[in-house]
N, C-alpha and C positions, 0 to 999 in steps of 0.2 A: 654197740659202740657209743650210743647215746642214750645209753641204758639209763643214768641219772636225774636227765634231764625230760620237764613233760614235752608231750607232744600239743602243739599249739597252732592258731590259724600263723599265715607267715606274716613276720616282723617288717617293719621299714629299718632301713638304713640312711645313714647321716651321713654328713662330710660337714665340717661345722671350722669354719673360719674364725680360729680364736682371736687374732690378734693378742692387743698388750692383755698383760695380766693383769692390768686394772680392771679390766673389763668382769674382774671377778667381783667388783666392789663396789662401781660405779653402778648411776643408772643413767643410760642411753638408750636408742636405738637395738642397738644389738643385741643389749642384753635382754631386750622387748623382745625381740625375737625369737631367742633361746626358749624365754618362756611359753612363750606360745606354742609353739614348735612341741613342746614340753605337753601340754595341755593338749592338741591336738589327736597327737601318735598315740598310741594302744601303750598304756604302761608296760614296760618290758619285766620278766622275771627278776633278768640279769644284764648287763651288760658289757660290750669287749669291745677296749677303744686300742684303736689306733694311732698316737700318739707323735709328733714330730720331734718332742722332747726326750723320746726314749730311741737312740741308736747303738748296735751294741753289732759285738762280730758275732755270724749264727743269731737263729729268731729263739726268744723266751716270753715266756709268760708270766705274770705273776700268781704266785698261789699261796698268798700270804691270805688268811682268816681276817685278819684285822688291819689293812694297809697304812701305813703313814702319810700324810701329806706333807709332800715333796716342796720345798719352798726355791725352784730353781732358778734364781733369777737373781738379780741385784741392784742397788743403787732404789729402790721404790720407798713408797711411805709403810712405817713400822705399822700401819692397819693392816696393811698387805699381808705381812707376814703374819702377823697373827688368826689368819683365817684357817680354819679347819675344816674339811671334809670327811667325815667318820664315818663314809659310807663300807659297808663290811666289803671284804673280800668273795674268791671262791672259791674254792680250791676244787672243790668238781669242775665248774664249768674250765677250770684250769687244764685238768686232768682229761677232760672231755675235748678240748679244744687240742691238746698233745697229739691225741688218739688219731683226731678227725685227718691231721696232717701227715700225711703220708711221707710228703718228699718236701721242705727236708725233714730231719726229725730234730724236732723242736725240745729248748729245756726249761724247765721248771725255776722259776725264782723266786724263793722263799723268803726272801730281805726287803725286794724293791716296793715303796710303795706306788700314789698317785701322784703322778706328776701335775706341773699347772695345764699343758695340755690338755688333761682329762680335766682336774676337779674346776677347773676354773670354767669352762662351760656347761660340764653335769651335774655341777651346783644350781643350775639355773635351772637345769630341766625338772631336776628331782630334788627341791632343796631342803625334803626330809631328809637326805642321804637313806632312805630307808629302799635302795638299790641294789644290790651287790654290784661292785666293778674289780673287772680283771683289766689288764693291758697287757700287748700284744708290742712288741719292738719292734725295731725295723733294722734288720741288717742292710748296714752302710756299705760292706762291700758286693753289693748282688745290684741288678742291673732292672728297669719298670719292667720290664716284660716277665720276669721273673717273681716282681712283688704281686704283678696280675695275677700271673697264675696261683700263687701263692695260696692269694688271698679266695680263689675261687673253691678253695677245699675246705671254706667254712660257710657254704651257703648253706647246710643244710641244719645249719645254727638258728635260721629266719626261722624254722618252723618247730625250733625246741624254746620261742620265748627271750632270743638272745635279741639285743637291739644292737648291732654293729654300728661303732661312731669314729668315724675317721677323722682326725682334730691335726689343721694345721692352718696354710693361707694359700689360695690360688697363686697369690701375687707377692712377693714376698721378697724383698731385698733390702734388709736393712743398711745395708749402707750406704742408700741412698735417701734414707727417709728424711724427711723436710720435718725435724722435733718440732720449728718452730709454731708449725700448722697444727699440733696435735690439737684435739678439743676446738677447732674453727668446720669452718666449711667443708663439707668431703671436698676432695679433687685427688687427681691422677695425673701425671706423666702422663704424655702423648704413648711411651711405650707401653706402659700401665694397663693404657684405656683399651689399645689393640690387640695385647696379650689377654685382658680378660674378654673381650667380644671372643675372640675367637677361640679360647677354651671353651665358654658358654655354648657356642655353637655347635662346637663337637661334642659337649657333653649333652646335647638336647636335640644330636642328632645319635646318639649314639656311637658315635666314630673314634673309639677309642683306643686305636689304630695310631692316629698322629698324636695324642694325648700321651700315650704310651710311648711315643719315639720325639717327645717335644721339644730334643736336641736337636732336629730337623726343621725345626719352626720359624728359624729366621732370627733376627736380633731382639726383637718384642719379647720371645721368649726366653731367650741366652740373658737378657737383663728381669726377666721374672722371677725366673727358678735360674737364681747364681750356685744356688746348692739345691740337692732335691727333698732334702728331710720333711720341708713343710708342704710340698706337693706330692710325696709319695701316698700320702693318707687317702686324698682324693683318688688315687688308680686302687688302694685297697676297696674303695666305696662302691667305685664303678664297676670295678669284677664281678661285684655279688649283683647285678641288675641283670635283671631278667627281661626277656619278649615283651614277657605282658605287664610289665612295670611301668608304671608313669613316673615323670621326673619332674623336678619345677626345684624353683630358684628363690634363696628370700635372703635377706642380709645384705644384697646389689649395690655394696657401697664403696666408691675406694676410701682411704684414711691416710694421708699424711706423703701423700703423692706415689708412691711404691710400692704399697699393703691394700687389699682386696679381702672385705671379709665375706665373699661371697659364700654362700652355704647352699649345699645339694640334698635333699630328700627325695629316696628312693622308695615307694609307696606299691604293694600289690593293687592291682584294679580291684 
């Protein structure tokens, strides 16, 4: 079933708090991080991001050879858009990744390329683009408990060299964002601050349980995740964590009162 691909010591796994897509072009903090982060972890063969940018009815994958860089956004500076990612495709680990999914059965997208989701932060990691990347969607009408389990039928990608990168924001409501603050001081919302302690805590307790039902969480969280697209990546992340995995925390910053670029790495002991 993973005939393709080598067999390898096991991968870490990401959840990577993109924020704006300037953050593809700036340098700050975050982007400090990324690279690190980058420099740190074991180069991966390949890797298969999960994307808050890509939702779609039923899950796909991309299995384009040569992907395009997706420029989905608007109103930014023409630098912006001028950026390219020419990291290649895969169409094995596409094919591979089909196979491993049993339920549901997953399809093949032959057109779509990287979105800023992806290339905006795996640019930092890898900025030869000399990677491969696939994306992974996220069906908008299925329920967390369902992306959990989903996503647990690709763990056995950690040990074929995949590096799994869930790309979105803990904290995340733009319409509430304070534009005026962007580029000033971090700060947060009172409900911000409580929303992210307390995902932190269950993600570094493991308890992903209420993480998973965080329609249950009180108003902290009904004003965090207004929609779930940019927090489903993070329950993709957490699936793949194992027993004997340690976890830890870097990027711990809010932005703009509403937005948490908080970022998860999932690391075998």
């Amino acid at each position: 079933m993973t005939g393709t691909l080598r067999n390898t010591g096991k991968m870490p796994v990401l959840f990577l708090g993109h924020g704006s897509p300037m953050n593809a072009i700036e340098e700050n903090e975050f982007v400090d991080g990324f690279r690190k982060i980058g420099k740190e972890i074991v180069k991966p063969d390949a890797v298969l991001c999960i994307s808050a940018h890509w939702e779609t009815r039923g899950t796909f994958v991309t299995s384009t050879s040569k992907p395009s860089t997706i420029h989905d956004f608007g109103g930014f500076p023409r630098k912006l858009y001028e950026v390219q990612y020419p990291a290649p495709g895969s169409p094995a680990l596409a094919e591979e990744t089909k196979s491993l999914i049993t339920e549901p059965k997953i399809g093949l997208d032959q057109n779509r390329g990287l979105d800023h989701g992806a290339w905006s932060v795996i640019k930092h990691l890898y900025p030869d683009a000399d990677v491969p990347v696939i994306q992974m969607s996220i069906d908008f009408t299925k329920t967390p408990q369902y992306h959990y389990e989903l996503a647990k039928q690709l763990s056995v990608l950690r040990n074929k060299g995949v590096l799994i990168i869930g790309s979105g924001n803990m904290v995340h409501n733009l319409g509430m964002v304070a534009w005026e603050s962007l580029g000033g001081k971090p700060f947060a919302y009172d409900w911000a601050i409580e929303a992210n302690e307390k995902m932190k805590n269950y993600i570094l307790s493991d308890d992903h349980n209420n993480l998973i039902n965080y329609k249950s969480q009180g108003k902290s969280f009904e004003l965090a995740v207004p929609t779930p697209e940019h927090y489903l990546p993070l329950i993709y992340a957490l699936a793949l964590k194992d027993k004997n995995d340690r976890i830890s925390l870097f990027n711990d910053k809010p932005v703009a009162g509403s937005l948490t670029m908080t970022s998860v790495v999932i690391q075998p002991e």
